[in-house]
N, C-alpha and C positions, 0 to 999 in steps of 0.2 A: 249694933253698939247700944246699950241699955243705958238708963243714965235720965238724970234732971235735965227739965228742956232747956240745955246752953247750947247756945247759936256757934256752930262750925267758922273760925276765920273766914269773910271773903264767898260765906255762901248764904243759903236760904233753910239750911238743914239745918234743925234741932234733934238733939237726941229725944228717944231713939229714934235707928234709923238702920236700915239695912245697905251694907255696901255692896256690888258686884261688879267683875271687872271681866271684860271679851280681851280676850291677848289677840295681838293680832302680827301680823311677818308680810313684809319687813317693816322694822321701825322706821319712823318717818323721823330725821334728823334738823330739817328744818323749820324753823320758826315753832320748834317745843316751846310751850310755855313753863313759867318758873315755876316751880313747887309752889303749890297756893294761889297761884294766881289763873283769871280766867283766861280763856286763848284767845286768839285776836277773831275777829269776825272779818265776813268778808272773802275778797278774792286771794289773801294771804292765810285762810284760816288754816291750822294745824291738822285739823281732819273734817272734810265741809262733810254739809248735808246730816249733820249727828242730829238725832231727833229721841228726847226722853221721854217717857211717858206721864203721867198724870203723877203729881205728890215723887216726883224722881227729879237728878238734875245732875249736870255733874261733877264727878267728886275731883278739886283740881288739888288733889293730894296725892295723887298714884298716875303716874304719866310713863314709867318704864324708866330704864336708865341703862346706861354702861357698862356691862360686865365687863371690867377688867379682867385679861388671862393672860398667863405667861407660855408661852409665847404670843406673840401681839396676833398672830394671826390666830389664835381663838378667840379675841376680845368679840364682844357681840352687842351690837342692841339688843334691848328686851320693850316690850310694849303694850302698855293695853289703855282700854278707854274706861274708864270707872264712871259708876252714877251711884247716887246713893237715894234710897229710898225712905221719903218720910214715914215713918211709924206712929202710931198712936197706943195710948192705953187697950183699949180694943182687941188690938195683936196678941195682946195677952192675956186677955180675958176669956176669948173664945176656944171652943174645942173640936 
């Protein structure tokens, strides 16, 4: 995401910033956190043990959601874990 460095709602990420996301099966249905918001910590955490890397964190904007289908027995979870990576001018400079 390229962009003037304004701060992400609710994170530590200014653009830019690189996003990536691991889908993962099956979706975990409890204690999803909200669009935006960070997941709980602790022995109720939404997916424990997550560990990001350096100038990474992550991104609590892409959590999966509910494919509705008709018939109800195609609905499906979908899921993944997103982090977003800090960028600098640098990124872009180099060759």
């Amino acid at each position: 995401m390229p962009g003037t460095s304004e701060k992400l709602p609710n994170t530590r990420t200014t653009k830019p910033y690189a996003s990536m996301s691991y889908q993962v099966s099956p979706g975990v249905i409890g204690d999803r956190p909200n669009e935006g918001q960070t997941p709980k910590q602790g022995k109720h955490a939404w997916y424990k043990n997550l560990a990001y890397g350096t100038n990474s964190s992550l991104n609590p904007f892409f959590y999966g959601f509910t494919a509705l289908h008709k018939p109800i027995q195609k609905t499906y979870q979908t899921d993944a874990i997103s982090a977003n990576a800090q960028l600098s001018s640098t990124h872009f400079e180099k060759r």
